[in-house]
Backbone as JSON, one array per atom type, in Angstrom:
{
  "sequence": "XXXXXXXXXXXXXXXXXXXXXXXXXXXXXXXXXXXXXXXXXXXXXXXXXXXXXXXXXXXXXXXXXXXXXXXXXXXXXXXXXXXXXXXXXXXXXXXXXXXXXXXXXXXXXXXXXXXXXXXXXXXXXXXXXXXXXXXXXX",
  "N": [[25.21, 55.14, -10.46], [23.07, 55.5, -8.68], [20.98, 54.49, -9.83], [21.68, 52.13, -10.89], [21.15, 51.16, -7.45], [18.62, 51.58, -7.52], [17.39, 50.36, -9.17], [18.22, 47.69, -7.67], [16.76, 47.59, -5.69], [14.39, 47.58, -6.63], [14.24, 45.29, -8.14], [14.83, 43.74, -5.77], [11.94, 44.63, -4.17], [10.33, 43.01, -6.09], [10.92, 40.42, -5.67], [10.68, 39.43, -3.77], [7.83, 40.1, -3.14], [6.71, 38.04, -4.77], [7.58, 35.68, -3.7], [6.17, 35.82, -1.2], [3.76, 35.9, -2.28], [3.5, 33.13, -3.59], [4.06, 31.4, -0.79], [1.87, 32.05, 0.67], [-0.18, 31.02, -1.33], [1.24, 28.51, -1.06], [0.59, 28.06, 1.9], [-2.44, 28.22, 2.28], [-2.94, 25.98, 1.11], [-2.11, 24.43, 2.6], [-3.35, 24.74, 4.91], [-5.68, 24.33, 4.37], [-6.22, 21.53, 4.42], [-5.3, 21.01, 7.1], [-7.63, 21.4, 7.81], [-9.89, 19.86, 7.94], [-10.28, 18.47, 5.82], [-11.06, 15.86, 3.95], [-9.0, 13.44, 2.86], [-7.72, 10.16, 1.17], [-8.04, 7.19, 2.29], [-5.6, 4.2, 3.12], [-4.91, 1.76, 0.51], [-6.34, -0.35, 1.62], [-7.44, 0.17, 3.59], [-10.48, -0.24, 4.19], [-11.09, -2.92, 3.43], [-9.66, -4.43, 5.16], [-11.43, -4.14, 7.43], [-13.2, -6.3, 7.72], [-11.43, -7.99, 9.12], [-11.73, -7.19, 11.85], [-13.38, -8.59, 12.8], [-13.09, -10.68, 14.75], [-13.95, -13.25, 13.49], [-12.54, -13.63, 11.31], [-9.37, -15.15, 10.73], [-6.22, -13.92, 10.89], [-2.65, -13.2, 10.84], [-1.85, -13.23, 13.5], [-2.89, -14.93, 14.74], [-2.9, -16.89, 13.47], [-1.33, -20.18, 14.23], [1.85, -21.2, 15.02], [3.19, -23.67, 14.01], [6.43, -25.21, 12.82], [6.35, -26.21, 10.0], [4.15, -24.91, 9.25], [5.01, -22.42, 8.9], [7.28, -22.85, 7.82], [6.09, -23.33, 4.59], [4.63, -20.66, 4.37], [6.41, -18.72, 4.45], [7.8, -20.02, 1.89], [5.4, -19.41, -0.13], [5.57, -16.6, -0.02], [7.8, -16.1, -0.76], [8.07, -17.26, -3.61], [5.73, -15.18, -4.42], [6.6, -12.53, -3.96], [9.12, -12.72, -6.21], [8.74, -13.36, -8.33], [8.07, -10.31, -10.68], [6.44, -9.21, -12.07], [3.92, -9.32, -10.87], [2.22, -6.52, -9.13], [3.46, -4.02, -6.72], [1.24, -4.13, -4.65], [0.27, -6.89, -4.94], [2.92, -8.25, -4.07], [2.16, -7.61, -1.47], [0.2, -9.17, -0.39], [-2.38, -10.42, 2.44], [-0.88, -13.53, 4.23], [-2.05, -16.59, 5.46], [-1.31, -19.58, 6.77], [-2.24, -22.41, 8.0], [-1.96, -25.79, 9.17], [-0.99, -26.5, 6.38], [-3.14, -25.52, 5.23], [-3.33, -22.71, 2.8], [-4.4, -19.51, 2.99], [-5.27, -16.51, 1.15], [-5.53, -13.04, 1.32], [-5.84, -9.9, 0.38], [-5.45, -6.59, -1.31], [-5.18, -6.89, -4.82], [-4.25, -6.23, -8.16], [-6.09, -6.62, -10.6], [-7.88, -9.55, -12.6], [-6.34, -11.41, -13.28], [-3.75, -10.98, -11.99], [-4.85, -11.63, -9.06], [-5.24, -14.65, -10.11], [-2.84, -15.47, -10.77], [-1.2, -14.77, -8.69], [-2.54, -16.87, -6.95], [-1.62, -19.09, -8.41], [0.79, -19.31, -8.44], [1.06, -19.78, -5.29], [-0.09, -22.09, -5.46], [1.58, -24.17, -6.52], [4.16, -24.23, -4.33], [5.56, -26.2, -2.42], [3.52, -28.36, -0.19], [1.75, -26.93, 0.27], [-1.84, -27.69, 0.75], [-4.22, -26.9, 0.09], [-6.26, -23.84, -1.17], [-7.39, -20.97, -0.53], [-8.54, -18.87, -1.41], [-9.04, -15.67, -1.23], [-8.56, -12.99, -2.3], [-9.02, -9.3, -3.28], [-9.54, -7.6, -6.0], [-8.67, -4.52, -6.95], [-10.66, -1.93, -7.64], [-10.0, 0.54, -7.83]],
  "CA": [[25.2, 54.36, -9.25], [21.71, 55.51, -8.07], [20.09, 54.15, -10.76], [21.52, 50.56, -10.22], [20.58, 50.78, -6.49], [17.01, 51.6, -7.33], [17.51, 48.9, -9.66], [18.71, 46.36, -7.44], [15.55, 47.78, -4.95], [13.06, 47.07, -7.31], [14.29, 43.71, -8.02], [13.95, 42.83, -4.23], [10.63, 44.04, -3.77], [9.53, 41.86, -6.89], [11.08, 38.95, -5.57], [9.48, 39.21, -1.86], [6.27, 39.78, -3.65], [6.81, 36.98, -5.15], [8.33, 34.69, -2.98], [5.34, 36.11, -0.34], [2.68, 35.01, -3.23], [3.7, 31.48, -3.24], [4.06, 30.98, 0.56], [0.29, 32.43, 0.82], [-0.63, 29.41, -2.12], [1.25, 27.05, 0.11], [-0.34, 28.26, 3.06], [-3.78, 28.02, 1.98], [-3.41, 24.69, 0.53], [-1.74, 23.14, 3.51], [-3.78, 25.07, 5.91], [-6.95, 23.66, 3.75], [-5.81, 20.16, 4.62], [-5.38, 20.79, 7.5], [-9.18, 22.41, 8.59], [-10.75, 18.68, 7.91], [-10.62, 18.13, 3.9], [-10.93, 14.45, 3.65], [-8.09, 12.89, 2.41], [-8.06, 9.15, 0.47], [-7.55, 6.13, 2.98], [-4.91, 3.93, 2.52], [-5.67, 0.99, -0.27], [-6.99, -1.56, 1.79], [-8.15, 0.33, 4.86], [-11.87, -1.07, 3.95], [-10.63, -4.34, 3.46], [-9.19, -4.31, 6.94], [-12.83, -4.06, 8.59], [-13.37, -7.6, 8.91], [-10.49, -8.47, 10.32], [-11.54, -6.66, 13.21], [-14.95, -8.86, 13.5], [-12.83, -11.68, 15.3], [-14.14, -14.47, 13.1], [-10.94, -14.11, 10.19], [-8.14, -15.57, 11.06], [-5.62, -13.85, 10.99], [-2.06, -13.78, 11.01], [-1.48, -12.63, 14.55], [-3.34, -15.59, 14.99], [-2.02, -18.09, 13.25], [-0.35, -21.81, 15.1], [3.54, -21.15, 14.4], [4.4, -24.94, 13.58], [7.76, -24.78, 11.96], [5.88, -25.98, 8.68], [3.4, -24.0, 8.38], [6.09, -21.22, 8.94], [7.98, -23.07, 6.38], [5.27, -23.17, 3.54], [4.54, -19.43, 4.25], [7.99, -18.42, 3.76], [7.94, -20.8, 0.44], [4.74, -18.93, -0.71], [5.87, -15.45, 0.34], [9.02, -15.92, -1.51], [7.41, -17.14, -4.81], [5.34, -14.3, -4.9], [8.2, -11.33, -4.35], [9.92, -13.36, -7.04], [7.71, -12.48, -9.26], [9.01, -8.97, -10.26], [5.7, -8.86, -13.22], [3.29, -8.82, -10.23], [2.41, -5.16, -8.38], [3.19, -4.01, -4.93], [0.21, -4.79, -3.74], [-0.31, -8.03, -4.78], [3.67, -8.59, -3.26], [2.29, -6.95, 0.03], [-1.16, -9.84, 0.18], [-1.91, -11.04, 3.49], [-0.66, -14.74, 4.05], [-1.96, -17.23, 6.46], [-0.92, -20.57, 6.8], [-2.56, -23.37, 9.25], [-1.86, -27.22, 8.81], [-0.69, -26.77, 5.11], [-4.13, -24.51, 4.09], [-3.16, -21.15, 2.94], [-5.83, -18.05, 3.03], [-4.64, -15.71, 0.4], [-6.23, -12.01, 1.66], [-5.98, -8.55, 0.37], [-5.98, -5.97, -2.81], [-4.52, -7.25, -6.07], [-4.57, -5.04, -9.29], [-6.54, -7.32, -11.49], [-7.79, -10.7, -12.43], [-4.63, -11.99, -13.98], [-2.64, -10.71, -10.61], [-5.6, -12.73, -8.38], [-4.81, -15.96, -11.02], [-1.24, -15.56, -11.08], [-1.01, -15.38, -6.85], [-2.85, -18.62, -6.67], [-0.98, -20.06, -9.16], [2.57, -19.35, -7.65], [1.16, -20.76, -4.62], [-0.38, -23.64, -5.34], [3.32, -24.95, -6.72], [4.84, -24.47, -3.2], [5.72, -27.82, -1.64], [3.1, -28.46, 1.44], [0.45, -26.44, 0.36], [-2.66, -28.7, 0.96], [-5.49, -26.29, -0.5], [-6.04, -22.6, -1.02], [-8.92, -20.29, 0.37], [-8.36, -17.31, -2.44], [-10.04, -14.52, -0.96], [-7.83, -11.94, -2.62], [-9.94, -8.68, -3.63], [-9.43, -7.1, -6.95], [-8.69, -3.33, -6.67], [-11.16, -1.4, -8.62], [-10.02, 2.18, -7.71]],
  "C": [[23.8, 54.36, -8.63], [21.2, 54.71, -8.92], [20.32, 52.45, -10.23], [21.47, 50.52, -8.65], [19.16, 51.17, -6.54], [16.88, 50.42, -8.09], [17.29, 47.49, -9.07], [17.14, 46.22, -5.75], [14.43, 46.97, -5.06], [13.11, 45.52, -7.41], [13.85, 43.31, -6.61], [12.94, 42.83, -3.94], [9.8, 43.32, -4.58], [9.44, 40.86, -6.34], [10.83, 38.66, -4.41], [8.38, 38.78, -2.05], [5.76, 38.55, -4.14], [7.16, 35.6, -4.82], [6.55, 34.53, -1.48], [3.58, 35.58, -1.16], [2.71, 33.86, -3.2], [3.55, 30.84, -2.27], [2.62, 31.01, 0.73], [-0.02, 31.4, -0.08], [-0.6, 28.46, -1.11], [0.74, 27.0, 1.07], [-1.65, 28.07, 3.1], [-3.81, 26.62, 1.52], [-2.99, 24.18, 1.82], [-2.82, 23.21, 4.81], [-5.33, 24.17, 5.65], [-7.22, 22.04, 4.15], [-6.08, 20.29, 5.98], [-6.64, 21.09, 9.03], [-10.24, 20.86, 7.85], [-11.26, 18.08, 6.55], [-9.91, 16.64, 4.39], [-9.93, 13.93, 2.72], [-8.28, 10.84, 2.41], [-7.21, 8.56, 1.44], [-6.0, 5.7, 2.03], [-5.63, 2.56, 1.62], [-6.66, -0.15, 0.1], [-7.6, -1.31, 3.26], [-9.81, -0.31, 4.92], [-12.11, -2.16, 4.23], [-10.35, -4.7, 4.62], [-10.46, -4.52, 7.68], [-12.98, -5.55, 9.16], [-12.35, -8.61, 9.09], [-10.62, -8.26, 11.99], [-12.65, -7.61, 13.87], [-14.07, -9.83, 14.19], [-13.22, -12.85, 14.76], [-13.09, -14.72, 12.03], [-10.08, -14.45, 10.9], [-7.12, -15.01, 10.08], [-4.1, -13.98, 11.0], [-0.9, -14.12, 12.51], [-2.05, -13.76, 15.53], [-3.12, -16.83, 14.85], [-1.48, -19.5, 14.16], [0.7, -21.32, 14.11], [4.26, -22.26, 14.54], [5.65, -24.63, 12.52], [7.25, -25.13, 10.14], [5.14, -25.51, 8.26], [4.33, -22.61, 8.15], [7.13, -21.71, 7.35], [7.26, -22.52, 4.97], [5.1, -21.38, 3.54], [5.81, -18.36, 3.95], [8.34, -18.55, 2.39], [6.83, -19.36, -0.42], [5.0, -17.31, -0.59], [6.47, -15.51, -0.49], [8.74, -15.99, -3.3], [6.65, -15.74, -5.47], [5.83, -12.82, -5.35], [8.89, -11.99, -5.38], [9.63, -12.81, -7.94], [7.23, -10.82, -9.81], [7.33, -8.45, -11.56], [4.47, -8.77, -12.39], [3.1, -7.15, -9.39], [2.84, -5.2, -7.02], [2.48, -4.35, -3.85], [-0.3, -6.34, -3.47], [1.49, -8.74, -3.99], [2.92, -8.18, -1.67], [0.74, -7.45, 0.9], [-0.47, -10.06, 1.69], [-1.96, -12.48, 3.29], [-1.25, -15.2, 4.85], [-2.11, -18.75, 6.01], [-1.29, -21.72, 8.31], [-2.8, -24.75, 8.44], [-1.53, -27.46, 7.39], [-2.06, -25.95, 4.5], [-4.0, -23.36, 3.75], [-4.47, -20.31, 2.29], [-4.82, -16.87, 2.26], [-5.59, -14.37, 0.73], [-5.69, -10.54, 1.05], [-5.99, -7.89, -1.14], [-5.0, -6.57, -3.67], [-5.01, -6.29, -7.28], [-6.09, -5.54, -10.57], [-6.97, -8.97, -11.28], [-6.96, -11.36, -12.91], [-3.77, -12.31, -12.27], [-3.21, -12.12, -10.03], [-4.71, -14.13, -8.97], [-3.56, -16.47, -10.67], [-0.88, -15.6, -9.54], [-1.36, -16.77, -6.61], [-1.92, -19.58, -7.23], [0.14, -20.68, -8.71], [1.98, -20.3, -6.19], [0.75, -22.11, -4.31], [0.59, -24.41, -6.22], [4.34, -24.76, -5.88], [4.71, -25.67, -2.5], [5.01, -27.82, -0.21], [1.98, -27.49, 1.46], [-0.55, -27.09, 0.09], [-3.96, -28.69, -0.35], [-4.84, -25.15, -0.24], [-7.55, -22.07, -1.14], [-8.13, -18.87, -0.68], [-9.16, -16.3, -1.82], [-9.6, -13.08, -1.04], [-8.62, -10.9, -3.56], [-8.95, -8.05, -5.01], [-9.61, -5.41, -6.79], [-9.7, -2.57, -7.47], [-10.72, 0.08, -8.67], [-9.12, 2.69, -9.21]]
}
């Protein structure tokens, strides 16, 4: 009986030691994070800058005629359709004024780029297109 309670001793203080080793890892890594280690934007925070200069338009900006709302809907929808494109290039920004759409943000490739334009320049009421969709290089 002694024997298996020194037994069942030893086991516990392994598995403290051990349990108290790991926590100290996690602790140091999270604590590391959180003492000013630079951590990776999100993909298009860069991209974002000149939006802020006030000369892009926007979609916060936008005229909300019911057809340009239409067409942007049309071209939105085409592109989520499209299940062989990435997340990112589903998650461009749109804008839509008088039938011209401004295609804006990261895409994976030049195929993706290609293949966004493409889809929307076969939406009914799109006039022209202003491609200015960046190619991810990361």
């Amino acid at each position: 009986m002694r024997t298996l309670i020194k037994l069942l001793g030893l086991t516990l203080v392994c598995s403290s030691a051990t349990a108290m080793a790991a926590d100290s890892v996690t602790h140091s890594a999270s604590s590391s994070a959180m003492k000013g280690v630079a951590t990776k934007n999100a993909d298009n925070t860069d991209l974002n800058e000149r939006d802020k200069s006030g000369e892009t338009l926007t979609a916060q900006k936008q005229p909300n005629s019911e057809s340009d709302i239409d067409v942007l809907a049309a071209v939105r929808s085409a592109i989520v359709d499209d299940s062989n494109l990435s997340t990112a290039a589903h998650n461009i920004k749109i804008v839509v004024v008088k039938g011209a759409v401004t295609l804006r943000g990261p895409v994976k490739n030049a195929n993706e780029k290609a293949r966004v334009e493409e889809l929307t320049r076969k939406v009914a009421g799109v006039v022209n297109i202003d491609n200015r969709l960046d190619i991810d290089t990361k």
